[in-house]
C-alpha positions, 0 to 999 in steps of 0.5 A: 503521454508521459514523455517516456520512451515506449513501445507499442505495449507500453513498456519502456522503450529498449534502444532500437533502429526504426524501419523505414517501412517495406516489409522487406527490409532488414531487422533494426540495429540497437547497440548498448554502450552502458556495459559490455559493447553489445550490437543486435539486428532485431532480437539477434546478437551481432558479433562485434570482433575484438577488443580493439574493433568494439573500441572503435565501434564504441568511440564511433558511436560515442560522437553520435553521427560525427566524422572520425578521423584515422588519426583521431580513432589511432589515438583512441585506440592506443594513445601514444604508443600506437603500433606500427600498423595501426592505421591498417589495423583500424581499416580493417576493424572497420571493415570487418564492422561494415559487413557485420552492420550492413550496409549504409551503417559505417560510412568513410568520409574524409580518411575517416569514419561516422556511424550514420543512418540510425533510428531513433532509440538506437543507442542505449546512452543517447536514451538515457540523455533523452530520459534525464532531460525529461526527468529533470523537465517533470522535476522542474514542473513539479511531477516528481513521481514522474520525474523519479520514474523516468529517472528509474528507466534511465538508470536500468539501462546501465548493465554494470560498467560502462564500455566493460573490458574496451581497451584504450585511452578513449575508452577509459576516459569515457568509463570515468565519464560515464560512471560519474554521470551515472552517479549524479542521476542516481543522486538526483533520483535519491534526491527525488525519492526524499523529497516524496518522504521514502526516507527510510527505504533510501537508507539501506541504498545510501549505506551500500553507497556510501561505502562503495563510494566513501568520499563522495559527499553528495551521498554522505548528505542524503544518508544523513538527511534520509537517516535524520527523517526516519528518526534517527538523529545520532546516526545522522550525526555520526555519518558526519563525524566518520566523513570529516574523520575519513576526509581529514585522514584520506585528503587532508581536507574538510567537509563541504560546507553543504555538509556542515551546514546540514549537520547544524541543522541537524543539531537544531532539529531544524523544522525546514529539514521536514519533508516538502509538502505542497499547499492545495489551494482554496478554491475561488467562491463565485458571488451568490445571487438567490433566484428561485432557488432556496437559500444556501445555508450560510455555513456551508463547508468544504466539498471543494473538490465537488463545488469545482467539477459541478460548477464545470461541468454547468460552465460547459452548457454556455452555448453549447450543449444542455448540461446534466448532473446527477447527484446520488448518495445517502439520505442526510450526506448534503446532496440538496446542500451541495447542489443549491451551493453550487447553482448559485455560484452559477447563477450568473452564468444562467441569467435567464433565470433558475428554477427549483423543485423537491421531487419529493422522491424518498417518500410514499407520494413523489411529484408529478411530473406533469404538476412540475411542469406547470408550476415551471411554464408559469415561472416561465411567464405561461398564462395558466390557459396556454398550459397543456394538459397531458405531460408529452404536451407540456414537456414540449411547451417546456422546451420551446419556451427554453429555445433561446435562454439560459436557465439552471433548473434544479430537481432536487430529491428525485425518486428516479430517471423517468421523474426527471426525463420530462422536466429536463431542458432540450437546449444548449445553453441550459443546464440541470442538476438532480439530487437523487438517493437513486444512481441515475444509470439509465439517465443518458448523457447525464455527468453523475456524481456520488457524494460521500460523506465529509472528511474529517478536517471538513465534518470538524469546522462544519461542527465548529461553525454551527457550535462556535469556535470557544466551545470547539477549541478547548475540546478539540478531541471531544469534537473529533470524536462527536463528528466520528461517531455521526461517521462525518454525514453532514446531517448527522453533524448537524443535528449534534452541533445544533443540540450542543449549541442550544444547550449551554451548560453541556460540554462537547465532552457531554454530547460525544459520551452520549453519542459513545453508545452505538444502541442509543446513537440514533436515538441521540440523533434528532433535533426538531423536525431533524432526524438521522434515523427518520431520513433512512426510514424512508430509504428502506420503506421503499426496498422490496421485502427480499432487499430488506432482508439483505439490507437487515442481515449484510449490516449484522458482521463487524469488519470495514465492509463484505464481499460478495462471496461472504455476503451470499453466506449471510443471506444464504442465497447463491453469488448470482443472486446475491449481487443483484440484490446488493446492486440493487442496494447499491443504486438506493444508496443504502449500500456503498460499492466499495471496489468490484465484489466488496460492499460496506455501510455507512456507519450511522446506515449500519447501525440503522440496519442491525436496529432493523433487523432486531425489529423486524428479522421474524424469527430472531433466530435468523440472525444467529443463524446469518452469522453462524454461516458467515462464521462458517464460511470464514473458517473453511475458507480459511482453513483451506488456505491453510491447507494449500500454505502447508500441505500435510499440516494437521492442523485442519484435521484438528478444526470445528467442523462446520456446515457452510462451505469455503471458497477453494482456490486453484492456487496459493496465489489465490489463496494468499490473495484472499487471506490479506484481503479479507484480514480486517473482517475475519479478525473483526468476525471473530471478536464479534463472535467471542460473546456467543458460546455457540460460536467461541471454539469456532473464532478461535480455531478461525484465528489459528488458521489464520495465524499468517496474519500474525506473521506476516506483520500486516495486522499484527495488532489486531490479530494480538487484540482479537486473540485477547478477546477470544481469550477473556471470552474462552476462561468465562466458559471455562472449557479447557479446550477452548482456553488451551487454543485461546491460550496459543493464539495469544501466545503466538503473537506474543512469540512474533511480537518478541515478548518471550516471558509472555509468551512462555507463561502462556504456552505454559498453560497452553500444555497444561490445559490441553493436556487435561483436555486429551487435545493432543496437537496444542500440547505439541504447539506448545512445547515446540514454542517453548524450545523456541522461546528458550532458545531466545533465552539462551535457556538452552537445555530446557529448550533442548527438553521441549524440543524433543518432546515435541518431535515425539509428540508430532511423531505419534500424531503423524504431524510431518510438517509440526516434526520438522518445524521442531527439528529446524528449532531444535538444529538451532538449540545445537548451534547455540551449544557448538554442536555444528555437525548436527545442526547443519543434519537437523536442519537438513532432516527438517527442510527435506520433510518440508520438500517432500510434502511440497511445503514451500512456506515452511521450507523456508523456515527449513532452509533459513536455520540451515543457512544459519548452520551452514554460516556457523560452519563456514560454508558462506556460499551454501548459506547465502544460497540457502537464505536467499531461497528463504527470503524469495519464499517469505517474500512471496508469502509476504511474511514481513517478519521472517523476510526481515530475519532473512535479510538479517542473517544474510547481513551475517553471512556478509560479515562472515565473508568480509562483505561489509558493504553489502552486510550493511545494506542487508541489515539497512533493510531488514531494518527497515521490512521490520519496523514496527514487527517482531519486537525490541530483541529482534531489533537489538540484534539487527543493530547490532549486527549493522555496527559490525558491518558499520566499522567494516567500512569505516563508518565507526561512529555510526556503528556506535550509535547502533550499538549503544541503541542495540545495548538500551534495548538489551539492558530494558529487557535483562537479555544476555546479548547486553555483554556481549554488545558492551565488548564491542563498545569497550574497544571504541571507547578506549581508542 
């Protein structure tokens, strides 16, 4: 357990009074201190009285089971003014509590009173104390994701202040203490939370506490440390001058030296103020003592993790029981290597010796077993005429001749679990390891290990060794991209390392350009009786022909690996079937699970079965049509999710149509769920498909179903790259229709990236093309995106012009959603020209067709341009309700990019309410949800809306920082908001 407080269910537990154990007794008590002064009896509430009984109540509570005398709980209560019946006054609070707590609860002792008699839990303060201790124990043995989770429950239990509206001296003084220690634990955890490198998210917290809190220094130190290692030096710095600025003005005083000391280093860019990290360390090498094992190979490297649990794993057969390990993985990723490395850092432990055998089991002609077995009893000291002839005879001689010793036996290269039954050990203290192609499932009791490939820093220095370290340095990055073109597979890294290293006058530069093309990768890897592609030859001899088949097609799509549902479209067969034979790949190795219902190749077995399926797919048109229905599988699917997203959109009624079917989902959950699951291989199938004419318009409407993806901020980038590749794809066809959607494919990345002439230009010609074309919708598209482009410009007249196009348009072609998607734009064109009154209508007009469509997505775009009037028209409460609504809905829809825009105008409504604390933090975390989406002039205007909220709380140098940074942005861009942020700057500078 982790030493948190739990329930039964596993969740933290809440404060709580355990039964003694009849049935028959009352419900526990639990009473919380760290808020309101609350009491319940199981899940009820109790009535704690008045203000003056809920302080006796507390005071009691507070000395945790200790008497309190009248005259002690008088002075608590009162000070020193106590009225003339407070003696009285506290007899009957407290009897008043005892009925209200039950008996055996409130005892009188001495004149005075205790609260006694309470479980475990019971006390929400005496939790928080038995939760800080264990998180500072987890922190002081090194678990800080423990430490800062225990520290996280310790901190929910407060409920706002402490001991809220408990009249009295005692009660006062206890809410100091109390908000003080919540302070540390909460400094502490910020603490944790920079050591674990969540520099950035801590921002945003520390700025609302900094001004919450302007003279405690602690946070001022954490803010700029945090502000420093997100990369933002000069706020960091400037932090520090508002701190002395304030502290010199407020008390008289300095910083603490803590905090002086950190600025200079800051200053210096001092490297120790880098995150923390721990060093793993190297694992111990055991001796190598060569027995009947072959030999290891002297350049063995890596595989620590492995060489540890194995080793393990054969330490537990000494005198216990036999030990069995099964080594499964593709041909060629080191499973003999590794297995022999292993055995003979464990020779020593098996002194009666060790034997070998290659079962020989990836070729046509496997090992006998009953010949193994006699090769083994004659190692053994056998004579050849006490050999048995029949298996079930000499595998028991086998095992009598084992009783009693200690002997490693290793069974390299199995063909499978029925191979390798006769020839295992029967005894503890004996041990075996089996190499296999084959996952041993049905090998009972057998510790089974899958090898994958090499990591990167481990496929480098095998490399290096093999090549020599002089070759290697001078063309660190050739080398890389040798080992990730061999997909980092140990006998592809071989191969190449040795061609490479008996040939003198190649560069390592020379060998990664010819292992740069795919087709001839293969062909490049062999070197003597070395070959990658002859070691997966004998894998797929071995298929039955209906898992050729899906080994052939399943390695045609681009995309980091396939799901089950996709991979049945490819082979045309149903889900059920489709598992098994994917499996059944599986347990070959030839086919990786990549988690349940997900399935990849190796990139050298990928390329070994697309050279397969040219070979031998008869006829050739099989793999057209393979991904032809994986393509249309895609874009159904997707174009269902859409339709789920956006009810009434019509867009899907605007799609290619296809012939394979979709999934359907009984929810956008689902829906959602699979559209970010599945974002890597969609885009990656729709670049695949940019060079097929047949294919082309479909990846491109495939995209635009898809377009969350750019939205969202998750894959961005490659969904702007997929969009360029179908667009380059789309003008050599030269069909204006499938250019025009091209064309807005890009042009929405761009729009969502912040770069507005792009984006323009393109659907510019988006409406051209598609005019010329009749495909009515993209004209509409494109004009809407055009009103907003020049919105963004302050282009406001020609933005009013595309606007009102765009509403006609959507109008004629029954589109309600498009319609108010260009009214919400269009309330922003008024808004921006001072005309209120109809912004707040527009923006009503729009999000009321959202509503009764039941477009929530979209309806947050609604209620996001709404909250924008709402604040320009000074109804702050209505705009902060309205943009809360939006950011819970992005939020849910994980549209990164609109919910940091949300946080965005809700730090301006903060401003406009004079909340500046929490306008800063607003903006903190837009900037923080945006990072790396939606462009530099997005950027600049949530800078510069921070710097407002900055010098709101005293923060001026601070906010200067973010101006000036807001003013680059502007001024690289030639945006008009540049004059605007040099007014802001003016005032300062002058001061």
């Amino acid at each position: 357990m982790d030493g948190v407080p739990r329930s039964s269910a596993g969740e933290p537990r809440v404060p709580e009074q355990r039964r003694a154990g009849s049935p028959g007794e009352q419900d526990p008590l639990r009473f919380s201190l760290l808020g309101p002064v609350r009491a319940w009896r199981g899940e009820a509430q109790l009535n704690t009285g008045s203000p003056q009984q809920r302080a006796l109540l507390a005071a009691l509570l507070l000395r945790e089971g200790r008497t309190a005398t009248a005259a002690e709980l008088i002075d608590a209560l009162w000070g020193e003014e106590p009225p003339s019946q407070a003696l009285a006054a506290v007899r009957t609070y407290a009897s008043r509590l005892r009925k209200v707590l039950g008996p055996g609860i409130l005892a009188s002792e001495s004149g005075g009173y205790a609260v006694r008699g309470l479980g475990e839990g019971a006390l929400d303060a005496a939790v928080a104390q038995e939760l800080a201790a264990q998180a500072e124990k987890a922190r002081s043995a090194g678990d800080l994701c423990h430490a800062r989770e225990v520290l996280g429950h310790a901190l929910a239990l407060w409920d706002g202040e402490a001991l809220a509206g408990v009249p009295g001296p005692y009660a006062e003084a206890q809410r100091v203490r109390l908000e003080e220690w919540r302070l540390q634990l909460l400094e502490s955890r910020l603490d944790m939370d920079l050591e674990q490198g969540c520099h950035a998210e801590a921002v945003s917290e520390l700025t609302a506490l900094t001004a919450e809190h302007p003279l405690r220094e602690r946070l001022r130190e954490l803010l700029m440390l945090a502000l420093y290692r997100s990369g933002r030096q000069a706020e960091a710095l400037a932090v520090y001058a508002d701190t002395r600025r304030l502290l010199a003005g407020e008390l008289g005083v300095d910083p603490r030296p803590e905090l002086s000391e950190l600025q200079q280093r800051i200053l210096t860019a001092d490297p120790a103020l880098a995150e923390p990290s721990v060093p793993v360390p190297e694992p111990a090498v055991a001796p190598v003592r060569p027995a009947q094992l072959p030999a290891t190979v002297p350049d063995f490297t890596g595989r620590a993790a492995f060489v540890s649990e194995l080793s393990e794993v054969l330490a537990s057969a000494d005198g216990r029981v036999m030990a069995v390990s099964a080594l499964a993985g593709i041909g060629g990723v080191g499973k003999t290597t590794l297995a022999v490395h292993v055995a003979h850092q464990a020779r020593a432990a098996f002194p009666d010796g060790q034997l070998y055998v290659d079962l020989q089991g990836a070729g046509s002609r496997a090992a006998e077993p009953e010949t193994v077995l006699g090769s083994f009893l004659r190692a053994l000291g056998t004579a050849d005429s006490a050999i048995p002839d029949s298996l079930q005879e000499r595998s028991a001689l086998y095992r009598s001749v084992l009783d009693g010793r200690r002997v490693l036996v290793l069974l390299d290269n199995a063909r499978d679990a029925a191979q390798v039954r006769p020839l295992l050990p029967g005894t503890e203290g004996c041990a075996a390891l089996v190499t296999s192609r084959m996952r041993m499932v049905d090998l009972a009791g057998a510790h089974l290990v899958d090898l994958d490939v090499m990591s990167p820093d481990e496929a480098l220095q095998l490399f290096t060794k093999i090549v020599g370290e002089e070759r290697v340095a001078s063309e660190r990055e050739a080398a890389l991209d040798v080992v990730a073109a061999c997909g980092f597979l140990p006998l592809a890294i071989r191969i190449a390392a040795s061609r490479l290293a008996a040939r003198r006058t190649w560069t390592v530069s020379v060998l990664a350009a010819k292992l740069a093309d795919e087709r001839r990768r293969l062909d490049e890897l062999q070197a003597g009786d070395l070959a990658v592609k002859a070691t997966f030859e004998l894998g797929y001899g071995q298929l039955d022909p209906p898992q050729q088949r899906a080994f052939r097609l399943l390695g045609l799509a681009d995309g980091p690996d396939i799901s089950l549902a996709a991979a049945a479209a490819v082979l045309d067969l149903p889900v059920e079937e489709t598992e098994d034979l994917l499996e059944s790949l599986v347990d070959t190795s030839l086919l990786e699970s990549a988690a349940p219902g997900r399935y990849r190749y190796h990139d050298l077995v990928r390329l070994y079965a697309r050279a397969c399926a040219e070979r031998d797919e008869q006829p050739p048109s099989e793999r057209e049509a393979a991904m032809s229905r994986v393509l249309d599988f895609y874009l159904a699917t997707a174009a269902g999710v859409y339709a789920i997203e956006r009810p009434g959109d019509r867009l899907v009624d605007h799609l290619a149509s296809t012939d394979y079917p979709g999934l359907r989902f009984a929810d956008r959950t689902a829906a959602r769920d699979w559209l970010y699951t599945e974002a890597n291989c969609l885009l990656a199938l729709a670049r695949q498909s940019a060079g097929r004419p047949a294919t082309l318009r479909r990846a491109i409407d495939l995209l635009w179903a898809a377009l969350d993806i750019s939205e969202s901020g998750a894959n961005s980038r490659e969904y702007e790259q997929t969009a360029r590749a179908l667009l380059s794809a789309a003008r050599e066809d030269g069909r204006p229709e499938v250019e025009a959607r091209a064309l807005m494919t890009l042009a929405h990345a761009h729009l969502d990236g912040g770069r507005f002439d792009l984006a323009d230009q393109e659907a510019e010609e988006v409406v051209r093309l598609a005019q010329q074309a009749d495909d009515l919708l993209p004209v509409s598209w494109g004009r809407n995106a055009r009103g907003v482009i020049a919105l963004y410009q302050s282009r406001n007249a020609d933005g009013e012009e595309h606007l009102t196009y765009a509403i006609e348009h959507f109008r004629a072609l029954g589109d309600r959603p498009g319609e108010a998607s260009a009214l919400c734009n269009l309330s922003r064109i008024h808004l921006a020209t001072g005309r209120t009154q109809s912004a707040v209508s527009l923006a009503q007009e729009g999000m009321g067709i959202y509503d009764a469509m039941g477009n929530s997505m979209r309806g947050a775009n609604g209620r996001y341009a709404l909250g924008m009037a709402l604040t320009q028209s000074g109804q702050l409460e209505w705009a902060t309700s309205r943009l809360l609504e939006a950011l819970e809905v992005f939020r849910d829809s994980r549209q990164r990019l609109w919910e940091g825009m949300t946080l965005f105008r809700l730090a301006e409504v903060d401003i406009a309410g004079r909340r500046f604390a929490q306008a800063a933090a607003n903006a903190e975390m837009a900037l923080t949800v945006l990072r790396g989406i939606g462009g530099e002039w997005r950027r600049g205007n949530v800078l510069t809306v921070l710097g407002q909220a900055l010098t709101g709380i005293g923060q001026t140098d601070r906010a200067q920082v973010c101006w000036r940074e807001a003013l680059c942005i502007y001024e690289e861009l030639a945006a008009p908001e540049a004059t605007a942020v040099r007014a802001l700057l003016t005032p300062v500078q002058a001061a």
